[in-house]
TORKOL-4160 file (C-alpha; in steps of 0.2 Angstrom, whole numbers, padded with zeros to 4 digits, m for minus):
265
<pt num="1" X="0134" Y="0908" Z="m0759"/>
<pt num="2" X="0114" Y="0909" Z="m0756"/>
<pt num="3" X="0104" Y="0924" Z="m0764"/>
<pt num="4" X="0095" Y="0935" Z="m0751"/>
<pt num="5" X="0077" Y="0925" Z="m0759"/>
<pt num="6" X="0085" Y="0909" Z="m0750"/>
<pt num="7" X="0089" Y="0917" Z="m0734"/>
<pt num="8" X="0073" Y="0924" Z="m0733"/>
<pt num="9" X="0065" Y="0907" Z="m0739"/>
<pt num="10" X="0074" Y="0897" Z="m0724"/>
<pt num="11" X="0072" Y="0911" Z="m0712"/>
<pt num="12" X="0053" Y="0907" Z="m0713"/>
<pt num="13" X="0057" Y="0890" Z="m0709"/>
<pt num="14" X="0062" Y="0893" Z="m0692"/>
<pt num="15" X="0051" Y="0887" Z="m0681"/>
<pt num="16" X="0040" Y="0900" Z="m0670"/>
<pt num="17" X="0050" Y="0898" Z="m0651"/>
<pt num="18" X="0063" Y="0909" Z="m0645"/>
<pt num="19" X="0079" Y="0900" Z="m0655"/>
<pt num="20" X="0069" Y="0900" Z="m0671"/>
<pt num="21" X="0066" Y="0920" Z="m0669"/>
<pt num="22" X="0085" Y="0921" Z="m0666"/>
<pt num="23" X="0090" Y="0911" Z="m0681"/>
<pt num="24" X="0076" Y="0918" Z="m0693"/>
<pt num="25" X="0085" Y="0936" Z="m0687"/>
<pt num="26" X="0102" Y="0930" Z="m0690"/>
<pt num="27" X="0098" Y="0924" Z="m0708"/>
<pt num="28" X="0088" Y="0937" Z="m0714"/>
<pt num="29" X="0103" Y="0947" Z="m0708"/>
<pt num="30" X="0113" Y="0937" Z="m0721"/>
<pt num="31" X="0099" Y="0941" Z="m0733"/>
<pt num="32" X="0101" Y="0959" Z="m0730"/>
<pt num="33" X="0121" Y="0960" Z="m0731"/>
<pt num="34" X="0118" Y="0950" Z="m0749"/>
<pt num="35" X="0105" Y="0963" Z="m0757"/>
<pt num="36" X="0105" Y="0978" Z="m0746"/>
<pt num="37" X="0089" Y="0984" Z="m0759"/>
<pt num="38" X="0079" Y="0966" Z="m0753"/>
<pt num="39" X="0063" Y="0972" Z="m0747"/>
<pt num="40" X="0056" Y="0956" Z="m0742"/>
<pt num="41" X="0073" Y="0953" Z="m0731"/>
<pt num="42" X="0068" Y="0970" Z="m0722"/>
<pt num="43" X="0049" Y="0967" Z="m0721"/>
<pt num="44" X="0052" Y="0948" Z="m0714"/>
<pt num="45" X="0065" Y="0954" Z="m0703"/>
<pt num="46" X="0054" Y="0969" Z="m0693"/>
<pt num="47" X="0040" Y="0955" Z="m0689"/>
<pt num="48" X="0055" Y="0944" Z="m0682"/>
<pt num="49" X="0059" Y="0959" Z="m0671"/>
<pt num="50" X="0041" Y="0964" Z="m0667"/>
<pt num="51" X="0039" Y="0946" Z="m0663"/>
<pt num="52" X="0053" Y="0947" Z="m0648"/>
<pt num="53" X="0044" Y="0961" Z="m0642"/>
<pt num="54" X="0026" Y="0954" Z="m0643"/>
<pt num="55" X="0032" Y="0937" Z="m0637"/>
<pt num="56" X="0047" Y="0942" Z="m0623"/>
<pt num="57" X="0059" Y="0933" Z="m0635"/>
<pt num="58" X="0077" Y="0935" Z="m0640"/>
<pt num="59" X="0085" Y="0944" Z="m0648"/>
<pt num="60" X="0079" Y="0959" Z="m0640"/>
<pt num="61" X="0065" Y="0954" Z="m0629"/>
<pt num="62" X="0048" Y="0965" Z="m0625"/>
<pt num="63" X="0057" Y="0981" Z="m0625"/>
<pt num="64" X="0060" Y="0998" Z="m0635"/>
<pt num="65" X="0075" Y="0989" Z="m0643"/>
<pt num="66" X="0063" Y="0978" Z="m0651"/>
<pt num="67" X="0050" Y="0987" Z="m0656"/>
<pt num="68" X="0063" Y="1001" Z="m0662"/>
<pt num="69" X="0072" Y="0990" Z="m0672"/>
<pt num="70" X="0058" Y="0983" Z="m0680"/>
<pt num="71" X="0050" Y="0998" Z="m0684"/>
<pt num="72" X="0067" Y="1005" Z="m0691"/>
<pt num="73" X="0069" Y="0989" Z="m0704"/>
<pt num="74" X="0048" Y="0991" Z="m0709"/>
<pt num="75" X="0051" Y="1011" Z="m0714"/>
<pt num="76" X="0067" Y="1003" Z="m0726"/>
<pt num="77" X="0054" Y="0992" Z="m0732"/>
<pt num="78" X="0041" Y="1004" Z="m0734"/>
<pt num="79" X="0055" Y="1018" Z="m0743"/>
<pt num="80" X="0059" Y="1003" Z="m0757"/>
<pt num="81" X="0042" Y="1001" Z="m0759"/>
<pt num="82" X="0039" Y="1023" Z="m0763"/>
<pt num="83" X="0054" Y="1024" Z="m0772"/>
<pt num="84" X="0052" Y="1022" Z="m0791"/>
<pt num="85" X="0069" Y="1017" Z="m0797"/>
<pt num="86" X="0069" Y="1002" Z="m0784"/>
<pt num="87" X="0063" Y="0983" Z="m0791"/>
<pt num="88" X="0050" Y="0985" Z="m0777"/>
<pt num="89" X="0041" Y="1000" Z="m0782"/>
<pt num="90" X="0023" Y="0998" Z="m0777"/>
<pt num="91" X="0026" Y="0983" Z="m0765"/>
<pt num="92" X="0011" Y="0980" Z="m0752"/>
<pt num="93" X="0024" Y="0972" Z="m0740"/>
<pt num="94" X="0031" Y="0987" Z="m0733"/>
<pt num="95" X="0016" Y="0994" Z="m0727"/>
<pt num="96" X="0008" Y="0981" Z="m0722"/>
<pt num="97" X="0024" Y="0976" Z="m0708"/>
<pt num="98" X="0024" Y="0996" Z="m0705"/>
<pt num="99" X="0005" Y="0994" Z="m0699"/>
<pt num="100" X="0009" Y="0980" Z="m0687"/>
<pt num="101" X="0021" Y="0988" Z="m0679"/>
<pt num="102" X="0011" Y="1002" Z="m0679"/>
<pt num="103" X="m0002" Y="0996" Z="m0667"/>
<pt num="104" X="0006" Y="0987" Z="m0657"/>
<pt num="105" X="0014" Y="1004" Z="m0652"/>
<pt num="106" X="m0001" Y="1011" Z="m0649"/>
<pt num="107" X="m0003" Y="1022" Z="m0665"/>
<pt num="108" X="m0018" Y="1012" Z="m0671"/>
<pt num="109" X="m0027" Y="1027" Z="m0684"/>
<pt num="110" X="m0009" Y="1025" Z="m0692"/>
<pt num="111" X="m0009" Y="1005" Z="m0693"/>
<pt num="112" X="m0027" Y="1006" Z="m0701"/>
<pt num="113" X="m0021" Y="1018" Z="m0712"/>
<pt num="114" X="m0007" Y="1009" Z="m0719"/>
<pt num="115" X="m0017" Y="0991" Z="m0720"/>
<pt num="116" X="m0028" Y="1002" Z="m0730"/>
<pt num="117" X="m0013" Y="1010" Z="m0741"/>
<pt num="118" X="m0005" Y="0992" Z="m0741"/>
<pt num="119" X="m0019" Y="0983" Z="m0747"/>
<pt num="120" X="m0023" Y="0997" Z="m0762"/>
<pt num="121" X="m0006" Y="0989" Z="m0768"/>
<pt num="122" X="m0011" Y="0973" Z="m0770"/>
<pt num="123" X="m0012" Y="0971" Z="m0790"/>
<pt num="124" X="m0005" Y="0957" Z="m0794"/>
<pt num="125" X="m0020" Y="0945" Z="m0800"/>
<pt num="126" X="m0013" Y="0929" Z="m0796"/>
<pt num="127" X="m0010" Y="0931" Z="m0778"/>
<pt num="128" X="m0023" Y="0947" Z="m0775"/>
<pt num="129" X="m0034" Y="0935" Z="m0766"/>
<pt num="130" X="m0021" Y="0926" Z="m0756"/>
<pt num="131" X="m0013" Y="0942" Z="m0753"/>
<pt num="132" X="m0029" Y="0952" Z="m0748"/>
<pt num="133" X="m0038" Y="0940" Z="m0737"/>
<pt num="134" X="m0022" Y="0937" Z="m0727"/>
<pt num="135" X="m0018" Y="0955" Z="m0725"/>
<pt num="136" X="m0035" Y="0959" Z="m0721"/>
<pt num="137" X="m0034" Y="0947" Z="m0706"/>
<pt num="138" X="m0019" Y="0954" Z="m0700"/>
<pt num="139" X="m0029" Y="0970" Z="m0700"/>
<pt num="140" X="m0042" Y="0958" Z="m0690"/>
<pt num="141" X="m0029" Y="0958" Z="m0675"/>
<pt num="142" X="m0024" Y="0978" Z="m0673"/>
<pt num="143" X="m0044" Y="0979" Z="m0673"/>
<pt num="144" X="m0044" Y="0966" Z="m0657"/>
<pt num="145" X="m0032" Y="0977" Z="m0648"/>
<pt num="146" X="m0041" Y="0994" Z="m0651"/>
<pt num="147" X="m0058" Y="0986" Z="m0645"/>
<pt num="148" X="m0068" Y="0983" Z="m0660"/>
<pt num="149" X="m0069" Y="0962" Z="m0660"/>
<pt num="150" X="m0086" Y="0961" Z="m0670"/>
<pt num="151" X="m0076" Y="0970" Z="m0685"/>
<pt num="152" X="m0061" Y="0959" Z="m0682"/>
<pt num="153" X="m0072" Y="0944" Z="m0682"/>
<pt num="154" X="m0078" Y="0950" Z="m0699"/>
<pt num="155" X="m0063" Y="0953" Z="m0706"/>
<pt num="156" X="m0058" Y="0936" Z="m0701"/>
<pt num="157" X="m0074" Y="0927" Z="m0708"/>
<pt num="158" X="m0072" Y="0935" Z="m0725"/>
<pt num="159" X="m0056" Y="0932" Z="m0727"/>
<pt num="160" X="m0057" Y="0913" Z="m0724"/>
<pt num="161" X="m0073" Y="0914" Z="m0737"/>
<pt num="162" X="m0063" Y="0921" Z="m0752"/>
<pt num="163" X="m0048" Y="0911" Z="m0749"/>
<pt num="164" X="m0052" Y="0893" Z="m0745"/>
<pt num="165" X="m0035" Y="0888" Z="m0742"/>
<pt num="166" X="m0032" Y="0902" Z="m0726"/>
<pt num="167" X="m0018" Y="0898" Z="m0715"/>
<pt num="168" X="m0020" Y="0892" Z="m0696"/>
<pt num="169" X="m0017" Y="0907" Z="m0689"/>
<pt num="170" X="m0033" Y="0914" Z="m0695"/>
<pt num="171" X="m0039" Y="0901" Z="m0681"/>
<pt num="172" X="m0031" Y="0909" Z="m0669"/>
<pt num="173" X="m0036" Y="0926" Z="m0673"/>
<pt num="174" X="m0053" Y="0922" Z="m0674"/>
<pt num="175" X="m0052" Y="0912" Z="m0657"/>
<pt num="176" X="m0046" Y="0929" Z="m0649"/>
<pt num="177" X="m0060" Y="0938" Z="m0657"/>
<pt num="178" X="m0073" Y="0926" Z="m0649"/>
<pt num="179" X="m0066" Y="0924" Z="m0633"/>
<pt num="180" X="m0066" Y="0945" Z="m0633"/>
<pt num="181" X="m0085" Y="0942" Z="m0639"/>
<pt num="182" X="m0089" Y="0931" Z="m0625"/>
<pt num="183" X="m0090" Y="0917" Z="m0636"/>
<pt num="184" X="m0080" Y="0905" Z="m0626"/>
<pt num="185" X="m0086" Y="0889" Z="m0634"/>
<pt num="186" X="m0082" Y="0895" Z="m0652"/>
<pt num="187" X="m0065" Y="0900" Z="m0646"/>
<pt num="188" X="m0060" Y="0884" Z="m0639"/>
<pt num="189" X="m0068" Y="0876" Z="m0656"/>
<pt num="190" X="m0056" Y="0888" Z="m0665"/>
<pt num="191" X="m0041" Y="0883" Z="m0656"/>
<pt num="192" X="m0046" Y="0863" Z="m0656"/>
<pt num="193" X="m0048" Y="0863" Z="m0676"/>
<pt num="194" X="m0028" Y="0870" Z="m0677"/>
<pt num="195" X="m0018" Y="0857" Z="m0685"/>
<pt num="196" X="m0011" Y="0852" Z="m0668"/>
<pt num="197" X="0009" Y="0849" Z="m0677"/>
<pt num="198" X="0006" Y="0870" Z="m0680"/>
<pt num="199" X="m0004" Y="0876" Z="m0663"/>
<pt num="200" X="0008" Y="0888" Z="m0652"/>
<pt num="201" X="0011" Y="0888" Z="m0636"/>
<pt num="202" X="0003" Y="0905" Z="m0635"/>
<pt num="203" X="m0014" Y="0896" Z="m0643"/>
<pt num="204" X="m0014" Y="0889" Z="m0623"/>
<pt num="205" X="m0020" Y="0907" Z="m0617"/>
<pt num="206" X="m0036" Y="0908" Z="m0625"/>
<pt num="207" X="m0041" Y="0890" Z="m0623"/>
<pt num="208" X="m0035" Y="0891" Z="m0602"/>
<pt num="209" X="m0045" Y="0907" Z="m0602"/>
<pt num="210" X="m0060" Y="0903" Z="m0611"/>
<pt num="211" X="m0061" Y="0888" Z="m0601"/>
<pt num="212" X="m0062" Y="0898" Z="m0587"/>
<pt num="213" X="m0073" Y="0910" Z="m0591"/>
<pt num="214" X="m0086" Y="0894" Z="m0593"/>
<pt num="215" X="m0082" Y="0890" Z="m0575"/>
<pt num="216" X="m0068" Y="0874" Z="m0581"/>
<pt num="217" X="m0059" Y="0882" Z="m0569"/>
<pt num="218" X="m0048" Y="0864" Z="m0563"/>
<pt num="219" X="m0046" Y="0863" Z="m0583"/>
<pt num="220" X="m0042" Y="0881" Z="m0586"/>
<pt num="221" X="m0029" Y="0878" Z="m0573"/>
<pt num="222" X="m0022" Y="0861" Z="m0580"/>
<pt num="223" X="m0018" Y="0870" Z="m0597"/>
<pt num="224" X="m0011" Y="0883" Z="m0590"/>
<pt num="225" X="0003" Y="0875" Z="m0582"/>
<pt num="226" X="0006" Y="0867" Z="m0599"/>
<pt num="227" X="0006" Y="0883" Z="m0605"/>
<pt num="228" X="0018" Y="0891" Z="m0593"/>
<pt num="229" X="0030" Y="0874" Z="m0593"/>
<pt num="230" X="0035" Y="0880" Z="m0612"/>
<pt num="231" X="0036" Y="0900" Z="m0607"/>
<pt num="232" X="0039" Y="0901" Z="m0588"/>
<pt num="233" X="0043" Y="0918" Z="m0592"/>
<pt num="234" X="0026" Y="0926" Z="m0598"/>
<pt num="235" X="0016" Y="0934" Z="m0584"/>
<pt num="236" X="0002" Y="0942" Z="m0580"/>
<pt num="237" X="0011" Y="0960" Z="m0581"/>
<pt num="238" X="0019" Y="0957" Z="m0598"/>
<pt num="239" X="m0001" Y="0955" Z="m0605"/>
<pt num="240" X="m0003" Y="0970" Z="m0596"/>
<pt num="241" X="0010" Y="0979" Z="m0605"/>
<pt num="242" X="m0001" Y="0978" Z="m0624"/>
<pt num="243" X="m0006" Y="0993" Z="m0627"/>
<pt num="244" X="m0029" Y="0991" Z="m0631"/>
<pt num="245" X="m0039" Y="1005" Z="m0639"/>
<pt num="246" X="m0054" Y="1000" Z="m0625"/>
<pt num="247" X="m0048" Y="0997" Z="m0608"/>
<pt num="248" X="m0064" Y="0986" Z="m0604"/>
<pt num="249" X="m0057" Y="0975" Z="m0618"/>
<pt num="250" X="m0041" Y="0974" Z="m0608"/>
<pt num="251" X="m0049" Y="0970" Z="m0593"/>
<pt num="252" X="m0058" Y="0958" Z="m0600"/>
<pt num="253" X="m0041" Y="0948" Z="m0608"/>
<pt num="254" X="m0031" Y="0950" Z="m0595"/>
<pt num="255" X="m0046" Y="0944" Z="m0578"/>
<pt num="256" X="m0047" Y="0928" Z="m0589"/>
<pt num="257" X="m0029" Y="0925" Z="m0588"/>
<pt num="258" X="m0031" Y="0929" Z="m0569"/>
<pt num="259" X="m0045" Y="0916" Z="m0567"/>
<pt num="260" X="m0036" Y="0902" Z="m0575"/>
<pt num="261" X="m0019" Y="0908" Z="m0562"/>
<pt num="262" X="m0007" Y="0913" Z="m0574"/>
<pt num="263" X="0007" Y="0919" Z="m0562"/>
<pt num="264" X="0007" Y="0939" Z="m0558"/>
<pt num="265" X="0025" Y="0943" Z="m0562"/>
């Protein structure tokens, strides 16, 4: 029988498309039926949900199902973590998914409050600069949403400096915070250096609005076909429905997914 640690340790092996959200859910069920007291099982398995709802994706798609659900298994996260007599006394983790899930419900003072809480957690000296820099571009995102790129961008920057060996999607997020910038070309550099075996689809937004914004607009065009061959579901209206601090910075996104015609609804 595997331990809840393996089910969690092949659940982030799923690959980031709609089946691999369903499976990822499925085993970190498994993980949490195993060691109901697992936090990482719970954490994991609110981003899985909160993906579905971000993304449109199974097994709940962009609804209040999703982001219920998700928020319901990040508080369980974040009560191991306050309780003393758990092994998980302390953890960062829980607050840190509670925060995403946060702001992308529109409670952004709470997200930044829990980023901050969560990352006055991290303790641990061995994996405090891993643990800070990546948490600290999470934070980068939430800060895109409310209107605040510049900050984002910072975040972002300082975290790829301390920690050498970021992961991609830093990339991504600092491709987002240029494009809200106006700094096309740097967002299309971002998204080009991604180790292309990693890129998702969704990377083909920025680079299909960027390019369009630069007046590519036969380009922007072309990549956003191939964007909307792998999610024929994703629409103009379901980028509508994020939630942004700044309506400008909404506007902004969303007349940039116009330009380069991805479909309405």
């Amino acid at each position: 029988m595997p331990t809840a640690k393996q089910y969690c340790h092949d659940a982030r092996q799923q690959e980031l498309t709609p089946a691999g959200n369903i499976e990822a859910a499925r085993l970190y069920g498994l993980a949490i039926k195993e060691d109901d007291g697992y936090l990482p099982a719970y954490a994991e398995c609110s981003y899985v949900h909160l993906r579905a709802y971000q993304n449109n994706w199974p097994p709940k798609l962009r609804t209040n199902d999703s982001i219920t659900e998700a928020a319901r298994l990040a508080d369980k996260a974040v009560a191991l973590s306050n309780d003393p007599d758990s092994d998980w006394h302390l953890d960062f983790r829980g607050l840190w998914y509670r925060a995403m899930v946060s702001w992308n419900a529109g409670d952004f003072k709470r997200s930044f409050d829990e980023y901050d809480a969560a990352r006055s957690r991290i303790t641990d000296p061995i994996w405090k600069i891993k643990n800070t820099a990546e948490l600290d571009a999470d934070k980068a995102e939430a800060l895109i949403y409310y209107g605040n790129p510049g900050a984002a961008l910072d975040l972002i920057l300082g975290a790829e400096a301390s920690y050498p060996e970021f992961p991609w999607w830093l990339k991504w997020l600092a491709a987002r915070a240029h494009y809200q910038l106006g700094n096309y070309t740097e967002a299309i550099n971002e998204i080009n250096s991604i180790d292309p075996a990693k890129k998702p689809n969704d990377v083909l937004l920025i680079l299909a609005a960027s390019e369009a914004r630069r007046g590519n607009i036969d380009d922007a065009k072309t990549i956003m076909a191939e964007f909307s061959k792998n999610d024929p579901d994703w629409t103009v209206e379901l980028s509508e429905s994020y939630i942004y601090g700044d309506p400008d910075q909404k506007t902004h996104w969303i007349d940039g997914l116009r330009l380069a015609e991805l479909r309405e609804n």
